[in-house]
TIKE-492304 format. One record per residue (C-alpha): residue number from 1; x, y, z. Coordinates in steps of 0.1 Angstrom, whole numbers, plus 5000, padded with zeros to 4 digits. Layout:
! residues N
+-----+------+------+------+
: seq :    X :    Y :    Z :
+-----+------+------+------+
: NUM :    X :    Y :    Z :
...
+-----+------+------+------+
! end
This chain:
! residues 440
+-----+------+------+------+
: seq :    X :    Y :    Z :
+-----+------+------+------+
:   1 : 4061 : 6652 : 2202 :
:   2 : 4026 : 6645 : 2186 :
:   3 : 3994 : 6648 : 2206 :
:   4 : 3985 : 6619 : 2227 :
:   5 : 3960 : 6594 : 2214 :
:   6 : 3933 : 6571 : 2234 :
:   7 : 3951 : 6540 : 2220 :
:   8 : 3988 : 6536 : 2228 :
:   9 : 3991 : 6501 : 2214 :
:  10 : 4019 : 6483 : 2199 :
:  11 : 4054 : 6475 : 2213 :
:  12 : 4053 : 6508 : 2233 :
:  13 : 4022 : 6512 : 2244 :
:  14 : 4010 : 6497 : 2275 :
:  15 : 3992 : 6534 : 2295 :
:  16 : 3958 : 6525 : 2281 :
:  17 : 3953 : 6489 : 2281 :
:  18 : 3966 : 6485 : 2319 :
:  19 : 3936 : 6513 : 2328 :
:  20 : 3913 : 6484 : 2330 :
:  21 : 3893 : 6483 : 2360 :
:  22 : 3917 : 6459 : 2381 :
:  23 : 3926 : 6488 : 2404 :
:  24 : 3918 : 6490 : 2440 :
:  25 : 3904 : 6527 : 2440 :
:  26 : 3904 : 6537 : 2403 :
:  27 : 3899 : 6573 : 2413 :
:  28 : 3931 : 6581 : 2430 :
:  29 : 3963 : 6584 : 2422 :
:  30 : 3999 : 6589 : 2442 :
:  31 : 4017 : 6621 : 2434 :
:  32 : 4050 : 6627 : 2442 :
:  33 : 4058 : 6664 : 2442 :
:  34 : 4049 : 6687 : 2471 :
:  35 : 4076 : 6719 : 2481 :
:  36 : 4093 : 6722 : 2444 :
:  37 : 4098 : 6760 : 2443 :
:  38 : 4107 : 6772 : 2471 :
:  39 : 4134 : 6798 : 2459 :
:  40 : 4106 : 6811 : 2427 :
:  41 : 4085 : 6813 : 2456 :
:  42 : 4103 : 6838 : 2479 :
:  43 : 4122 : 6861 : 2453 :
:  44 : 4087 : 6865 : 2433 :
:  45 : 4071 : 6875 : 2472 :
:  46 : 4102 : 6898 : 2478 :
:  47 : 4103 : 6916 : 2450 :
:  48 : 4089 : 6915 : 2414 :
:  49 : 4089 : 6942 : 2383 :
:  50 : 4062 : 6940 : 2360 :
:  51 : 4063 : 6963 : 2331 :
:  52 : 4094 : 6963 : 2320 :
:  53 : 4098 : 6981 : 2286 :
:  54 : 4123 : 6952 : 2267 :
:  55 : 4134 : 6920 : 2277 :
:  56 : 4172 : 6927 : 2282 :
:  57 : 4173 : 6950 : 2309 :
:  58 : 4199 : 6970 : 2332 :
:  59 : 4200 : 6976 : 2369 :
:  60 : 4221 : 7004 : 2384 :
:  61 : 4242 : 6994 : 2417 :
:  62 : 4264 : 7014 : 2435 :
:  63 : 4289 : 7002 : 2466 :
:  64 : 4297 : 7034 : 2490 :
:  65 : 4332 : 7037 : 2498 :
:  66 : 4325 : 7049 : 2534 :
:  67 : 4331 : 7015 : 2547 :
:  68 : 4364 : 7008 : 2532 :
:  69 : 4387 : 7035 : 2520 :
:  70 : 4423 : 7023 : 2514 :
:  71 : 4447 : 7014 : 2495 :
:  72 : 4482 : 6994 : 2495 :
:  73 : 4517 : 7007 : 2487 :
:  74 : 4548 : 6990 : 2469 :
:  75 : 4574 : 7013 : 2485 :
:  76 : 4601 : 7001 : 2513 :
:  77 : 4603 : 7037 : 2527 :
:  78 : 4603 : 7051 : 2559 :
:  79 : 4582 : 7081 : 2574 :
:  80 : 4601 : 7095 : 2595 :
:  81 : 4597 : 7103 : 2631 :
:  82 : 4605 : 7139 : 2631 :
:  83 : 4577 : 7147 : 2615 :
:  84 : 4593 : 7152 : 2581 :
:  85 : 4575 : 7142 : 2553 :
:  86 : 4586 : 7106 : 2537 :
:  87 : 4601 : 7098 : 2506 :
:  88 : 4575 : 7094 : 2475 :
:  89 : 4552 : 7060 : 2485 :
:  90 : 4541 : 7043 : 2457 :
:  91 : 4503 : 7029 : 2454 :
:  92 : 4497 : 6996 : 2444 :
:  93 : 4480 : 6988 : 2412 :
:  94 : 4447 : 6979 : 2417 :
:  95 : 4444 : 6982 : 2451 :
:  96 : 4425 : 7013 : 2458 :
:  97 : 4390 : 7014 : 2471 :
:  98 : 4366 : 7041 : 2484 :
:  99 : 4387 : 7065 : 2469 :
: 100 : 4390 : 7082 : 2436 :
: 101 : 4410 : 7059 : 2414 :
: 102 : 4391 : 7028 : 2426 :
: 103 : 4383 : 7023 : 2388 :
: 104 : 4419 : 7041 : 2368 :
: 105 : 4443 : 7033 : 2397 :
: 106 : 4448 : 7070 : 2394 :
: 107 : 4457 : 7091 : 2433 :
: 108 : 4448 : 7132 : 2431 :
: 109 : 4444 : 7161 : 2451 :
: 110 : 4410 : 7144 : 2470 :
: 111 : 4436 : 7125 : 2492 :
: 112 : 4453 : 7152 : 2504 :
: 113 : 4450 : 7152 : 2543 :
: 114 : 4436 : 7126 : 2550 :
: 115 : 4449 : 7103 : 2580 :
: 116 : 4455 : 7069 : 2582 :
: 117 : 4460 : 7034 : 2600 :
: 118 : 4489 : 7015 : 2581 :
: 119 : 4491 : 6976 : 2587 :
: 120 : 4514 : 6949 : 2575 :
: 121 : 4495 : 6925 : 2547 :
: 122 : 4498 : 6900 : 2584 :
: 123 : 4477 : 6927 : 2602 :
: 124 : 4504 : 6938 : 2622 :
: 125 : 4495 : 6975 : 2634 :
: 126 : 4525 : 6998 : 2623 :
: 127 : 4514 : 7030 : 2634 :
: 128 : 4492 : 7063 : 2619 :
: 129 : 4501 : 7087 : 2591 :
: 130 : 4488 : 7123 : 2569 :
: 131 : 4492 : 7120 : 2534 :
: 132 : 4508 : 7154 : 2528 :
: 133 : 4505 : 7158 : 2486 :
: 134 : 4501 : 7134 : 2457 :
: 135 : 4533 : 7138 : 2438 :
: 136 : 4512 : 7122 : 2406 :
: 137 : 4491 : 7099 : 2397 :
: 138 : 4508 : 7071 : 2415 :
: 139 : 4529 : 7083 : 2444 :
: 140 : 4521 : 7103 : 2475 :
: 141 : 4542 : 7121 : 2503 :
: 142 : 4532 : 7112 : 2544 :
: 143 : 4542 : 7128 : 2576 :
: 144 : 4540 : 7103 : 2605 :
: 145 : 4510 : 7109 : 2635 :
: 146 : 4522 : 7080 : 2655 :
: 147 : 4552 : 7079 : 2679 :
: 148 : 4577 : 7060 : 2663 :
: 149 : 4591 : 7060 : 2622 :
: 150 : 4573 : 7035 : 2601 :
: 151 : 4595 : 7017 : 2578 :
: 152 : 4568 : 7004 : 2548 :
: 153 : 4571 : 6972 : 2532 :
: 154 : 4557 : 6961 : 2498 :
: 155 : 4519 : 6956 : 2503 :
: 156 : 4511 : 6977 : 2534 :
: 157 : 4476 : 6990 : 2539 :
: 158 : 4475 : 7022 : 2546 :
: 159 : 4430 : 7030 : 2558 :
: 160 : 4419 : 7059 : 2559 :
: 161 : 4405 : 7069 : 2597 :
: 162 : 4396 : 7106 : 2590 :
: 163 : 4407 : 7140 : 2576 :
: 164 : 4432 : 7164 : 2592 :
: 165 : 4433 : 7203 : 2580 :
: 166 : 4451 : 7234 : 2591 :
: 167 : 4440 : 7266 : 2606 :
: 168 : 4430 : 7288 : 2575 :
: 169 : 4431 : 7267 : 2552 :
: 170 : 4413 : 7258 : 2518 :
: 171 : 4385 : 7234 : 2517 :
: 172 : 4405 : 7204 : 2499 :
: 173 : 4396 : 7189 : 2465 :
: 174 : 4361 : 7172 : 2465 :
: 175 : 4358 : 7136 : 2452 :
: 176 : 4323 : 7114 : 2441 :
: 177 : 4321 : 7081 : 2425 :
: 178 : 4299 : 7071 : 2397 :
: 179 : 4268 : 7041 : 2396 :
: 180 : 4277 : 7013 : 2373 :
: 181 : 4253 : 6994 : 2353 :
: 182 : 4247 : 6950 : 2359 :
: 183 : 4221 : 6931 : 2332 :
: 184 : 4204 : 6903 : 2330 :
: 185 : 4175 : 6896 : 2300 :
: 186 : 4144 : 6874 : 2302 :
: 187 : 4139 : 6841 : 2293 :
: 188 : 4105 : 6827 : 2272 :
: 189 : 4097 : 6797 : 2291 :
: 190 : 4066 : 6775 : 2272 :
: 191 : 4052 : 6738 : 2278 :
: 192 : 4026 : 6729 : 2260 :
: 193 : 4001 : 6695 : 2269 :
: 194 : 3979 : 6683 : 2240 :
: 195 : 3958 : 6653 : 2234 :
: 196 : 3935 : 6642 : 2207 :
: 197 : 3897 : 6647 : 2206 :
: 198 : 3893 : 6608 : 2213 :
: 199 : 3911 : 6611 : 2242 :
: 200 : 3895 : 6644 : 2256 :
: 201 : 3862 : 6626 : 2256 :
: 202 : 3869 : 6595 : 2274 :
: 203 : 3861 : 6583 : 2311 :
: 204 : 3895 : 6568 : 2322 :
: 205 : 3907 : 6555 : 2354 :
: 206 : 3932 : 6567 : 2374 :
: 207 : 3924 : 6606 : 2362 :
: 208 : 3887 : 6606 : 2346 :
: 209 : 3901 : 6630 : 2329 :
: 210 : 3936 : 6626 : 2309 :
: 211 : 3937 : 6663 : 2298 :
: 212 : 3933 : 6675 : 2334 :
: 213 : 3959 : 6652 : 2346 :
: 214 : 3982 : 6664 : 2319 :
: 215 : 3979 : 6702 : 2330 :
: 216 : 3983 : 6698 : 2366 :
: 217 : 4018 : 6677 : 2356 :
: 218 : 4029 : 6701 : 2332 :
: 219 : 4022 : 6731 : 2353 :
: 220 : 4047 : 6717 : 2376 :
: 221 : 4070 : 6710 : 2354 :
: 222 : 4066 : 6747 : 2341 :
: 223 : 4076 : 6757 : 2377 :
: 224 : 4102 : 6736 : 2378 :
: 225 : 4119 : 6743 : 2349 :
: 226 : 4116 : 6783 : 2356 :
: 227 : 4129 : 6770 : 2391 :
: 228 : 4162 : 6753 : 2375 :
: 229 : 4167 : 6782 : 2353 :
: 230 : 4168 : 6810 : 2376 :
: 231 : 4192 : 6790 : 2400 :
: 232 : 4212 : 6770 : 2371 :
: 233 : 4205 : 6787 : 2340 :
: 234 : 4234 : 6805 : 2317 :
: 235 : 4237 : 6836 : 2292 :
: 236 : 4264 : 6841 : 2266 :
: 237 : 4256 : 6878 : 2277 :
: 238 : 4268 : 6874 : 2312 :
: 239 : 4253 : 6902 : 2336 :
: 240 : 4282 : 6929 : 2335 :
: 241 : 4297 : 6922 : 2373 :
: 242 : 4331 : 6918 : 2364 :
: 243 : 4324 : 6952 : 2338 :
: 244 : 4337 : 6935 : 2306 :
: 245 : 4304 : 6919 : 2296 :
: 246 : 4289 : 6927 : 2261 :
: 247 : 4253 : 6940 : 2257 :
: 248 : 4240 : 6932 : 2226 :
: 249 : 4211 : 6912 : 2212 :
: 250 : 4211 : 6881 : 2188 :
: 251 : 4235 : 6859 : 2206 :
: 252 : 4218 : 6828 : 2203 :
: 253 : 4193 : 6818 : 2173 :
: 254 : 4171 : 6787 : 2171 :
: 255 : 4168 : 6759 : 2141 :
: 256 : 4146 : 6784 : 2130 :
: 257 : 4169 : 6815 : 2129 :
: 258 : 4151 : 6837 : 2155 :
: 259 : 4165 : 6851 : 2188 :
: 260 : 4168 : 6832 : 2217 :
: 261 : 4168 : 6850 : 2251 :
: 262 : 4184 : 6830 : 2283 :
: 263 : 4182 : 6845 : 2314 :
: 264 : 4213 : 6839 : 2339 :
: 265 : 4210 : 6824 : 2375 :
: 266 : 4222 : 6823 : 2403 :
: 267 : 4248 : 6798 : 2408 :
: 268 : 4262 : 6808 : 2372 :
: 269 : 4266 : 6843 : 2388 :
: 270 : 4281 : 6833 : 2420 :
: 271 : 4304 : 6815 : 2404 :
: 272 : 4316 : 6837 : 2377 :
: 273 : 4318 : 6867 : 2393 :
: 274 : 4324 : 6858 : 2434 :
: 275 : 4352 : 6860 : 2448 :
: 276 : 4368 : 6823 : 2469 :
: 277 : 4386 : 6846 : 2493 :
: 278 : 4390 : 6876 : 2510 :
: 279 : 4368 : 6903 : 2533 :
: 280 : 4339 : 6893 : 2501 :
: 281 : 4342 : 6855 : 2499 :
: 282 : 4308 : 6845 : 2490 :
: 283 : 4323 : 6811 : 2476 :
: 284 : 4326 : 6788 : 2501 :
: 285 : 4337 : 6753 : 2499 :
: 286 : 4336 : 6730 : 2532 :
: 287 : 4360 : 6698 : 2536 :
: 288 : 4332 : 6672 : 2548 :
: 289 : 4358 : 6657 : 2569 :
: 290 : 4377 : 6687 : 2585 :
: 291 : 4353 : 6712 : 2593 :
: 292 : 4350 : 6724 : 2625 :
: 293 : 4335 : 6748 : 2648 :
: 294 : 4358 : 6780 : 2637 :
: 295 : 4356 : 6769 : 2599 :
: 296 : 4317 : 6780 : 2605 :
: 297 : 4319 : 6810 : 2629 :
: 298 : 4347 : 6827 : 2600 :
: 299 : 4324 : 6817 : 2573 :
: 300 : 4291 : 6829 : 2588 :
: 301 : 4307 : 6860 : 2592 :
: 302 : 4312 : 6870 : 2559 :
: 303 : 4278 : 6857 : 2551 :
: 304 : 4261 : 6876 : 2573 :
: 305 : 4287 : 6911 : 2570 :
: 306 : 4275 : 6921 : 2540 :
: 307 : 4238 : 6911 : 2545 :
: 308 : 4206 : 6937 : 2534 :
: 309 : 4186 : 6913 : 2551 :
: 310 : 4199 : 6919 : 2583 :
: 311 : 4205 : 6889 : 2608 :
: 312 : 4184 : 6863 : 2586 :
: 313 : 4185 : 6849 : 2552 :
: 314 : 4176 : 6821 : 2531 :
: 315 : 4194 : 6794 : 2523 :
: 316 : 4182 : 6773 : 2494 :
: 317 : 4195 : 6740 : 2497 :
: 318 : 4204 : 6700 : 2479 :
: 319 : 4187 : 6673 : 2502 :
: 320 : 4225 : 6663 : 2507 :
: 321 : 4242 : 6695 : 2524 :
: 322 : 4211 : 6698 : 2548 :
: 323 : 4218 : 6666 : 2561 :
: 324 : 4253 : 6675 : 2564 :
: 325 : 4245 : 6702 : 2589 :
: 326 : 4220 : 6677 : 2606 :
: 327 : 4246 : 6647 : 2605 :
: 328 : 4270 : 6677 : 2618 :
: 329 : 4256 : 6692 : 2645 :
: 330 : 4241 : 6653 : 2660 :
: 331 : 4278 : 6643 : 2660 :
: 332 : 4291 : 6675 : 2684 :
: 333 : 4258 : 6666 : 2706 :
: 334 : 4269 : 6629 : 2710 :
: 335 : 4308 : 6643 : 2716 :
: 336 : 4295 : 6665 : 2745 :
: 337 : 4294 : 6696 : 2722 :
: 338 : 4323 : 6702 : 2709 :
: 339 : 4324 : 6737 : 2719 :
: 340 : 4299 : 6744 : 2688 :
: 341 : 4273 : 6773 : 2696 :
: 342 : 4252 : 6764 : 2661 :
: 343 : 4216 : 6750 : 2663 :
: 344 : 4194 : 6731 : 2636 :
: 345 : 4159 : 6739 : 2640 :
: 346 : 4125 : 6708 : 2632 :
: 347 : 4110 : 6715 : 2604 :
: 348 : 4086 : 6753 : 2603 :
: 349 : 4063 : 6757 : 2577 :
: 350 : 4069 : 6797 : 2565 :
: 351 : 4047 : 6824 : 2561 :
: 352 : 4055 : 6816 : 2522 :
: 353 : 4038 : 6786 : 2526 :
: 354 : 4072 : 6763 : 2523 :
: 355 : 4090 : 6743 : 2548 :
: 356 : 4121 : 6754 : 2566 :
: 357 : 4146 : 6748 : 2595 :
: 358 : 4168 : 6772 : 2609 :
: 359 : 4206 : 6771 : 2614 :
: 360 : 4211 : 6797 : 2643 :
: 361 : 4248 : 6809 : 2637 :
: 362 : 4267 : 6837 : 2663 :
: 363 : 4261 : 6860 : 2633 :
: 364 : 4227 : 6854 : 2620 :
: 365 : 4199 : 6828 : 2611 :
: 366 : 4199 : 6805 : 2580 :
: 367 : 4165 : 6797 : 2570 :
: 368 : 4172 : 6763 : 2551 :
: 369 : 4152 : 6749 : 2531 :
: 370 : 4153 : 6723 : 2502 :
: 371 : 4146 : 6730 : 2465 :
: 372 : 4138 : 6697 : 2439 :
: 373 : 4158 : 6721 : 2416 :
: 374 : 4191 : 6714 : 2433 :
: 375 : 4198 : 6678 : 2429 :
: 376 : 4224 : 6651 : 2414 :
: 377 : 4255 : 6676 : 2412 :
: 378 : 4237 : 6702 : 2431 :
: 379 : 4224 : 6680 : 2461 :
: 380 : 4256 : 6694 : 2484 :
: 381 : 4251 : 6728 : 2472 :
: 382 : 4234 : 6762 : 2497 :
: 383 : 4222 : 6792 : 2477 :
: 384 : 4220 : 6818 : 2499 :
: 385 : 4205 : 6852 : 2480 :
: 386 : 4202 : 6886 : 2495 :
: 387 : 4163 : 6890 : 2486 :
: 388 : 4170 : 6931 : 2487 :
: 389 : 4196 : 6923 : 2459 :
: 390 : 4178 : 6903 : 2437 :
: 391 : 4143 : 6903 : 2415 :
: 392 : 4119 : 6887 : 2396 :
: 393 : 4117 : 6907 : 2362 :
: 394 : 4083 : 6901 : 2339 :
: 395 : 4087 : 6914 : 2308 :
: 396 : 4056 : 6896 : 2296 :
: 397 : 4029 : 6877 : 2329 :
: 398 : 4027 : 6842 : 2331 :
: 399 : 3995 : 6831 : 2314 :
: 400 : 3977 : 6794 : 2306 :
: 401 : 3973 : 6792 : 2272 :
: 402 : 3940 : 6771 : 2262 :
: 403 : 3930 : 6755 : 2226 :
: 404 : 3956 : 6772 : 2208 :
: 405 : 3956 : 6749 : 2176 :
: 406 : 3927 : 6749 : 2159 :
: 407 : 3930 : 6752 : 2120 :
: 408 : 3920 : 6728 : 2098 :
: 409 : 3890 : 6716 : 2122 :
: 410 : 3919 : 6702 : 2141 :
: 411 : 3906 : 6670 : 2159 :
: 412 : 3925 : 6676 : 2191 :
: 413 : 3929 : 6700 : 2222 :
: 414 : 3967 : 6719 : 2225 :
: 415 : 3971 : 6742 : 2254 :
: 416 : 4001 : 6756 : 2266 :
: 417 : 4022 : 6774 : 2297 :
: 418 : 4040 : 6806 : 2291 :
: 419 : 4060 : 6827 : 2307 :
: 420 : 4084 : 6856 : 2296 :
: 421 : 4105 : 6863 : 2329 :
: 422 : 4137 : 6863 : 2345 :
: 423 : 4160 : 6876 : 2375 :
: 424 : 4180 : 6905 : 2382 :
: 425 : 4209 : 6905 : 2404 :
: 426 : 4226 : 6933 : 2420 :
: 427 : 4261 : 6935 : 2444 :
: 428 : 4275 : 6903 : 2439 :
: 429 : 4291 : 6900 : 2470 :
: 430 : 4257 : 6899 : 2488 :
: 431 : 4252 : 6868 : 2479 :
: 432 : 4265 : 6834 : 2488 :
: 433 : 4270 : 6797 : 2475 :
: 434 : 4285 : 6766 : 2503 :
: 435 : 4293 : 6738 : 2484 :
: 436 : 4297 : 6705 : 2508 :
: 437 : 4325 : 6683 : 2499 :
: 438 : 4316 : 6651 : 2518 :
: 439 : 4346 : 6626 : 2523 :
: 440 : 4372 : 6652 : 2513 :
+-----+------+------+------+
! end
C-alpha cells in the first residue's frame, strides 16, 4: 500500500474531511485494545535466547526411562509355578520404553534380571516375574516370583519394579540412551507505517499527530501478529517430534525468489505431534454437554503429571472456553455442587502485568487468562505451555525502524517494525491444548 496522503478525497475517502472541528473533545480518542499478548508476554519473561548463531536452530531433549520401563508381550504362554523358566515370550513391536530397544524394538543382555509387575491391557494385576535371558532380539525367557503360574495373553505389560542378581555373580550388561534433537527456525516479522510529508506536518483532530497515531496502531498490530504466529503459525519444516522431519533450508521462496523462514507454534505442534489418548494425552477435547466432574479430575491429571512447572501453569485461553468454565462451575453452585471440588477465581492482575483467574483443580492451579490471538475458530480453545519447555529464540532483537526511505529527496516519512524471532519447543507431551465443544 502507498503512503498515506493529507487528502483522502474522492469516492473512498471520507478520514480527512469528517476531521472537522464538530467533535466534542477533538483531542481524544477511544481505543479498543488493552491485554493482547498475554502468552508473548510470559514465554519472553520465562525464558528468552539471544544470540543465536542461524535462524533454524536445534534443541536437544531427552525423556529418562526411570519412570516408565516396560514393555508388552504377544505370547499366550504360561510361567510356570515351579519356578521353571517359561516358554520364549515374545515383545511387542513398538512397545518398549525406558529400556534399550525403545528406538529399534530390539531386547539384549541389559534386561537380563530384571523383575517385574505383569498386568492385563484391563489393569488386572497377574502376578511378578525375572526375565531369565533374551533368547534374541525379540523373545525373552521368565521364571515366576509370585505365588501362582501366570498364563500371558497377547498385550500384557510386563514393568519393570527392580533388579534381582545371584550370589557371585557378574555385574550384568550396562544400557544408556541417547538425546534426540527437536527444531524450530525463526520467523522475520516487519510492519511498516508511512505517510507523506503533507501529512507529517499537519495539526489534525482526533491525533494531532497522524504519524504518531499510526505507530502506536501498528506496534500493536506487530505484537499481535508475532502473538498469532507463535500460537497459530505453521512450517513446512515441522520441528522433528515425531523424528521424521526434514532439516533443510529454502522451503518456501517469495514473488521475489528469496527464502522465507516461518516459525511453528504452538497449537500446530500440539496438534501434530500430541497424542488424544493415553498416560500422555495432551489433546483434550470436552463434550459441552456431557462433561462432568470426573471428565475434569482424569484430565487435570494428565495435565498436571507431566508438569516442570510444578502444581501451576498457564492456560492461554478464547473468550468462549473461559466462560465455559465460568458458565460450568455457576451451574454446580445453583445444583448444590454437584460434588465438584473445582474453583474459578475474580479476575488477578499478575506480576506480568496481565489479567488472570485461577481454576483450582485437585491436581494443580490453571492460571487462565484470555489472548485477542485466540478468537473466531480458536475462541473455545486453552493453550496450556510448560514455560520450562518452551522459549523465545532472537536470532536478530526487535528494533523500531525510523525514516527508512529516503532516496530521491523522498517527500514522505516510512518507518517500520522488525523482528527476527521465534519459539522453541521441547517434550511435547508437557504441553496441553482443551478444546470446548459447546452443544455437542
Amino acid at each position: 500500500m502507498s503512503a498515506k496522503t493529507l487528502f483522502a478525497g474522492g469516492a473512498l475517502g471520507t478520514l480527512m474531511l469528517e476531521r472537522r472541528n464538530v467533535l466534542m473533545d477533538p483531542n481524544f480518542t477511544r481505543e479498543l485494545h488493552t491485554d493482547i499478548t498475554p502468552y508473548t508476554t510470559a514465554i519472553m519473561h520465562g525464558n528468552t535466547k539471544t544470540g543465536i548463531p542461524d535462524p533454524m536452530f536445534k534443541m536437544f531433549e531427552h525423556r529418562t526411562g526411570v519412570l516408565k520401563m516396560q514393555f508388552q508381550v504377544t505370547s499366550n504362554v504360561t510361567i510356570p509355578a515351579d519356578r521353571t523358566a517359561s516358554a520364549d515370550v515374545t515383545i511387542k513391536d513398538g512397545t518398549t520404553l525406558g529400556l534399550a530397544g525403545e528406538k529399534n524394538n530390539t531386547a539384549d543382555d541389559s534386561y537380563k534380571n530384571f523383575t517385574f509387575d505383569v498386568w492385563s491391557k484391563d489393569g488386572v494385576k497377574k502376578g511378578g516375574a525375572y526375565l531369565l535371558s533374551v533368547t534374541d532380539g525379540t523373545k525373552v525367557k521368565f521364571k515366576l516370583t509370585s505365588p501362582i503360574a501366570i498364563v500371558l495373553a497377547n498385550d500384557d505389560y510386563f514393568v519393570v519394579t527392580g533388579n534381582a542378581n545371584g550370589e557371585g555373580g557378574y555385574s550384568r550388561e550396562a544400557w544408556a540412551d541417547e538425546l534426540t534433537l527437536v527444531q524450530n527456525q525463526c520467523q522475520i516479522f516487519e510492519t511498516p507505517v508511512e505517510v507523506t510529508g503533507t501529512l507529517y506536518e499537519a495539526a489534525l483532530k482526533g491525533y494531532s499527530n497522524e504519524l504518531a497515531r499510526l505507530r502506536k496502531d501498528k506496534q500493536m498490530l506487530h505484537s499481535l501478529q508475532k502473538e498469532d504466529t507463535w500460537l497459530k503459525g505453521w512450517s513446512p519444516l515441522g520441528t522433528n517430534m515425531s523424528g521424521a522431519n526434514s532439516f533443510v533450508d529454502g522451503k518456501l521462496t517469495d514473488s521475489d525468489g528469496k527464502v522465507v523462514r516461518t516459525t511453528m507454534g504452538f497449537i500446530p505442534i500440539v496438534e501434530t505431534y500430541g497424542s488424544d489418548s493415553g498416560d500422555n494425552q495432551n489433546r483434550f477435547s470436552i463434550n459441552g454437554a456431557a462433561y462432568d466432574y470426573s471428565n475434569s479430575v482424569d484430565q487435570f491429571e494428565k495435565i498436571f503429571t507431566n508438569s516442570a512447572d510444578g502444581d501451576t501453569k498457564f492456560g492461554f485461553s478464547g473468550r468462549g472456553a473461559l466462560g465455559f468454565w465460568s458458565k460450568l462451575l455457576a451451574a454446580s453452585r445453583v445444583a448444590g455442587g454437584a460434588g465438584w471440588d473445582i474453583e474459578l477465581s475474580d479476575k488477578k492482575r499478575n506480576k506480568l502485568g496481565f489479567n488472570v483467574r485461577i481454576l483450582s483443580t485437585p491436581h494443580g492451579d490453571l492460571h487462565l487468562t484470555p489472548t485477542k490471538a485466540l478468537r473466531g475458530n480458536y475462541n473455545q480453545t486453552i493453550c496450556i505451555p510448560d514455560m520450562a519447555n518452551i522459549f523465545h529464540a532472537t536470532y536478530r532483537a526487535s528494533r523500531f525502524d525510523h525514516n527508512i526511505k529516503t532516496d530521491n529527496g523522498y517527500d514522505g516519512v516510512k518507518d517500520r517494525y522488525f523482528s527476527d524471532e521465534g519459539v522453541g519447543m521441547t517434550l511435547i507431551e508437557n504441553h496441553q491444548i482443551m478444546t470446548i465443544k459447546q452443544g455437542a
